[in-house]
C-alpha positions as CSV (number, residue, x, y, z in Angstrom):
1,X,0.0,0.0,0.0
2,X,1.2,3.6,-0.8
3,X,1.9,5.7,2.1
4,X,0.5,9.2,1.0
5,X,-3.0,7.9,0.7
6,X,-2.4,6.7,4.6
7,X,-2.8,10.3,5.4
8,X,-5.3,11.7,3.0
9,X,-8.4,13.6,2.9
10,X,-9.4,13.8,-0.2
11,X,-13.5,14.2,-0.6
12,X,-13.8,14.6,3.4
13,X,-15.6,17.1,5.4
14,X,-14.4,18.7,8.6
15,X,-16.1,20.5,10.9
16,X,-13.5,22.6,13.5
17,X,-14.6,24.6,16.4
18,X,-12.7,27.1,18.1
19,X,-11.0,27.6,14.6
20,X,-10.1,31.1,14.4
21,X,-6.8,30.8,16.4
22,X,-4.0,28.9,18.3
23,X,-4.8,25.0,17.9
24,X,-8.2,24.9,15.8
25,X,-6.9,27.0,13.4
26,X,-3.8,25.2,12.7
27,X,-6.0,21.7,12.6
28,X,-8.7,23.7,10.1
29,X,-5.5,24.8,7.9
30,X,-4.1,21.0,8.2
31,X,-7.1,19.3,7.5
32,X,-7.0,21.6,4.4
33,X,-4.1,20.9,3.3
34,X,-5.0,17.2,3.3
35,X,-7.3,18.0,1.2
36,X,-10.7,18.3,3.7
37,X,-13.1,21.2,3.2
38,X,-13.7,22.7,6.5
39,X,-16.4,24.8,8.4
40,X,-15.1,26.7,10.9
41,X,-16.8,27.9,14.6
42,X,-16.2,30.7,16.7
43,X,-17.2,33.2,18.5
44,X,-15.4,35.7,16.5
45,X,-16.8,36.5,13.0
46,X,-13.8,38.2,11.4
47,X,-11.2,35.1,13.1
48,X,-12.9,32.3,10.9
49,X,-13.0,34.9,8.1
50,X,-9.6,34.8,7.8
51,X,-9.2,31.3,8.6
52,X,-11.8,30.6,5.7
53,X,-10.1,32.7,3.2
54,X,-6.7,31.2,3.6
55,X,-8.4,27.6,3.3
56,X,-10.1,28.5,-0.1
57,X,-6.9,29.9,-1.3
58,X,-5.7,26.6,-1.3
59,X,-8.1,25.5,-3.3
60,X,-10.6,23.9,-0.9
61,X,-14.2,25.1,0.0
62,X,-15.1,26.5,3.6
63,X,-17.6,28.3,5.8
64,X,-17.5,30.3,8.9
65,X,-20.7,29.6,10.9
66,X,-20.2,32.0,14.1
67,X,-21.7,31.5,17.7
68,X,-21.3,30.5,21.2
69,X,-21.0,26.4,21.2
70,X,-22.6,26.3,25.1
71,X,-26.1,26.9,22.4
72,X,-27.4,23.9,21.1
73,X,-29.1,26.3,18.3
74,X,-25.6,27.0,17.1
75,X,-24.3,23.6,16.5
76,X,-27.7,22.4,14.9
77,X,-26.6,25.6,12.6
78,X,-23.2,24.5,12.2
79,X,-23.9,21.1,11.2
80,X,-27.0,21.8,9.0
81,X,-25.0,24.5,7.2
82,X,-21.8,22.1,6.4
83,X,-23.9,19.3,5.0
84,X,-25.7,21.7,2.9
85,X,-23.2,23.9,1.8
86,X,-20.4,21.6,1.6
87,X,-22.2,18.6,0.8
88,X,-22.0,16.3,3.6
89,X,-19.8,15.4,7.3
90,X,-17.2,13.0,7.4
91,X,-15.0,14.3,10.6
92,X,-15.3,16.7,14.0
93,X,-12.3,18.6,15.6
94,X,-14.3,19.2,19.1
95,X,-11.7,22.2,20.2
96,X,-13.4,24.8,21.7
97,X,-13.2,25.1,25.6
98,X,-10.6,25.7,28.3
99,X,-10.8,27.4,31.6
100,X,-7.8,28.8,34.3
101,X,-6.7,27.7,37.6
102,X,-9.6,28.0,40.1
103,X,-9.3,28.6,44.1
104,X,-11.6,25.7,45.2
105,X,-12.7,27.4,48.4
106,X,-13.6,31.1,46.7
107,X,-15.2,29.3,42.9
108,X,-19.5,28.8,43.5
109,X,-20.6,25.8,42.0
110,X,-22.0,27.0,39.5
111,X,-19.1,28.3,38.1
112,X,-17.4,24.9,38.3
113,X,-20.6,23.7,36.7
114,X,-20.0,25.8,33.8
115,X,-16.5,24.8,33.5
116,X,-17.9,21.1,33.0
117,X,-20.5,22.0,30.8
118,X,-18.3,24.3,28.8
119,X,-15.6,21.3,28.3
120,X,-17.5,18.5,27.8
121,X,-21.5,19.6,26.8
122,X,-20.9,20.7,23.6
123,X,-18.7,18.8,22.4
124,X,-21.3,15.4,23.5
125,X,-23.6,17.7,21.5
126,X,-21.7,18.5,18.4
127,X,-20.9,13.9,18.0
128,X,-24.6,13.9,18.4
129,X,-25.9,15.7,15.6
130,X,-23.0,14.6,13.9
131,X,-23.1,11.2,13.9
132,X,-26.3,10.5,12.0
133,X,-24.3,12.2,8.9
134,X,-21.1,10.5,9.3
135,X,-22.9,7.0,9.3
136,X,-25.0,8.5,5.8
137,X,-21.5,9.5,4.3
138,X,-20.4,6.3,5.3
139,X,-18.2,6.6,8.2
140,X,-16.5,9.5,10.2
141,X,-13.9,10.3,12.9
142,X,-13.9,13.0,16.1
143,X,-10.9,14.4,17.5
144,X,-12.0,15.8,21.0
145,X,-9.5,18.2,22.4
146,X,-8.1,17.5,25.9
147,X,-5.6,18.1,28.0
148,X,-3.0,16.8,30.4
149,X,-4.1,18.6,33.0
150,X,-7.0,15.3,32.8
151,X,-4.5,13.3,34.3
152,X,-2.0,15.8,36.6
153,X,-2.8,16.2,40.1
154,X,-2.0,20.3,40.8
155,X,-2.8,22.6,42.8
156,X,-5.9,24.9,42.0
157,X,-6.9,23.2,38.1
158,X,-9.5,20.8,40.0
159,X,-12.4,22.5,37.6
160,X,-10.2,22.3,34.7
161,X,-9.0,19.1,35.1
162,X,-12.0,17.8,36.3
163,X,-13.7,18.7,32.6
164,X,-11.1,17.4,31.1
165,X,-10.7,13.9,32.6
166,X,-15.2,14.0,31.8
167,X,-14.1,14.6,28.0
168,X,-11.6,11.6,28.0
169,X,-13.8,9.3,29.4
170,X,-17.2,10.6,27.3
171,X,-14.2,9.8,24.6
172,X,-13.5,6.3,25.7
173,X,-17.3,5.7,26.0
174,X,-18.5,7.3,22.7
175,X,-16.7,5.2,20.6
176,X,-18.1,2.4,22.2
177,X,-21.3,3.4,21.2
178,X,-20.9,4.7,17.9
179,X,-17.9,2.3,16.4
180,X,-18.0,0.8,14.0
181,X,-18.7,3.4,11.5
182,X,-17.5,6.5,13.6
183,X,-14.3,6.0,15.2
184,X,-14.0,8.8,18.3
185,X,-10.9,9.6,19.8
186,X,-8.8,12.5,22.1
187,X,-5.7,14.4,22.3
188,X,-4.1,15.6,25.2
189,X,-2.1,18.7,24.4
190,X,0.6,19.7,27.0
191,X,2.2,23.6,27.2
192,X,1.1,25.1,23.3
193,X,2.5,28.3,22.6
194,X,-0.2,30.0,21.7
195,X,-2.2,33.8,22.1
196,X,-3.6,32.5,25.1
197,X,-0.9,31.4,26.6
198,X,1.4,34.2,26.0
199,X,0.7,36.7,29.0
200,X,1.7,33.9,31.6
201,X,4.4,33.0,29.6
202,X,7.4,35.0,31.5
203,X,11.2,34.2,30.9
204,X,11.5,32.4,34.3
205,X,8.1,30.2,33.5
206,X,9.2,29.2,29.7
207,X,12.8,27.8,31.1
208,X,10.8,26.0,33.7
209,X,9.2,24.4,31.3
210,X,11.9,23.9,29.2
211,X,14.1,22.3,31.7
212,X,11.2,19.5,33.0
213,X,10.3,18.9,28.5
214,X,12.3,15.7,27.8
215,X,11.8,17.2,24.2
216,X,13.2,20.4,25.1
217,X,10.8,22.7,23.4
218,X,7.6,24.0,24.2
219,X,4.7,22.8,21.5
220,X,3.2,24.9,18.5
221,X,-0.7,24.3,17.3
222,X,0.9,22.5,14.3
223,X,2.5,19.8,16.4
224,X,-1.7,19.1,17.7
225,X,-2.7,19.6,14.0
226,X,-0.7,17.1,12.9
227,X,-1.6,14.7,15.2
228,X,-5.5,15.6,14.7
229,X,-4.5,14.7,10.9
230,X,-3.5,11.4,12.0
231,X,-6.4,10.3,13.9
232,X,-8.9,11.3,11.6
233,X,-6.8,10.3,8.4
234,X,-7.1,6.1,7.1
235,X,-3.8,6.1,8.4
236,X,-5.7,5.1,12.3
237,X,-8.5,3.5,10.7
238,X,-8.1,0.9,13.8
239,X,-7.5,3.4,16.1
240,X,-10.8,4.2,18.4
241,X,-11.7,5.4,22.0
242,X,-7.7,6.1,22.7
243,X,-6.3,9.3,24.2
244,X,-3.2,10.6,22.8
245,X,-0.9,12.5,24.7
246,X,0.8,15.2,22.8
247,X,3.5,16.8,24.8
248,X,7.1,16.5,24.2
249,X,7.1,14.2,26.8
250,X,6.0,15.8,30.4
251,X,4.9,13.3,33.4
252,X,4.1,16.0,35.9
253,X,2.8,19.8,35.9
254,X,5.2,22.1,34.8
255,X,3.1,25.3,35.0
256,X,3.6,27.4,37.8
């Protein structure tokens, strides 16, 4: 068997949330390049724009549905809108969410709550409504984005973590449920430079970092990207309910 057909995406279609920056935007741009057409979510109109516009001028189709994922109107949007416009759904990058260190004895619960929700809600939503058009295109893959924070134990990231570890075992369960034909799986980014991260990101705290990465580097969105290609490409066609850690090779928290 040829290897470049491994990682092909020919005649797929993505659908990425969180897409206009850091780690959905460089999986919307890979997927691309594989040769997926893509609809992007965000929040911010002019982000996916931009996104959008760099897809097509590769030569592949995409839309830029925006809205907040926590409403259900929104995805039902999202996903009616990508199977109309770009003719059907073959794969889901589940990457919107995130949340920062919390002081368990100052954050209500309903604040935790909506850290949960946030993390894990829409993105049970999203395979949902997604599902019934993968298995009428004839299969599909989901990417959910975690985190290793799902497995640390640290100081003040209990709501974080907490969502996290939900995701990764909805993951594990999900693909019990909807394999064979839709294979579901998770990624567990460590430290990503990205927008986000960049305030925190003082000189003492990146050689921290850098001194506890076996890998010596801190990660980009590509190096997430490219292992979001893999997962949804025929290249892990055997590959389901798995969560993949993606972090030069960390075993214990190195933010602080």
């Amino acid at each position: 068997m040829s290897t470049l057909p491994l990682f092909s995406l020919a005649g797929q279609v993505a659908i990425v949330t969180g897409a206009g920056r850091g780690i959905g935007r460089a999986c919307a741009l890979m997927l691309a390049e594989a040769g997926a057409d893509v609809a992007l979510a965000a929040r911010t109109q002019a982000d996916i724009d931009a996104v959008a516009a760099q897809i097509r001028s590769m030569g592949r189709k995409a839309i830029a549905v925006a809205g907040d994922v926590n409403d259900e109107a929104t995805l039902e949007t999202l996903v009616a809108r990508t199977v109309a416009e770009l003719g059907k759904l073959t794969l889901l990058v589940n990457n919107a969410g995130g949340a920062g260190p919390n002081d368990p004895l100052k954050m209500p619960g309903a604040e935790f709550a909506g850290v949960l929700a946030w993390n894990v809600v829409p993105a049970y939503t999203l395979i949902q409504k997604s599902v019934p058009h993968m298995r009428a295109a004839g299969g599909g893959a989901v990417v959910n984005i975690s985190s290793v924070a799902a497995r640390y134990a640290q100081k003040y990231f209990s709501a974080y973590s907490a969502a996290k570890a939900a995701l990764n075992q909805m993951t594990r369960n999900l693909a019990q449920d909807f394999g064979p034909g839709v294979r579901i799986n998770a990624i567990e980014p460590g430290t990503i430079e990205t927008e986000a991260l960049a305030p925190y990101l003082t000189p003492e705290r990146r050689q921290r970092m850098l001194a506890s990465t076996p890998i010596g580097r801190l990660g980009q969105p590509e190096d997430i990207a490219a292992a979001v290609l893999f997962l949804c490409s025929p290249a892990a066609s055997w590959i389901t309910g798995k969560v993949l850690g993606v972090d030069g090779g960390v075993e214990a928290p190195n933010f602080s």
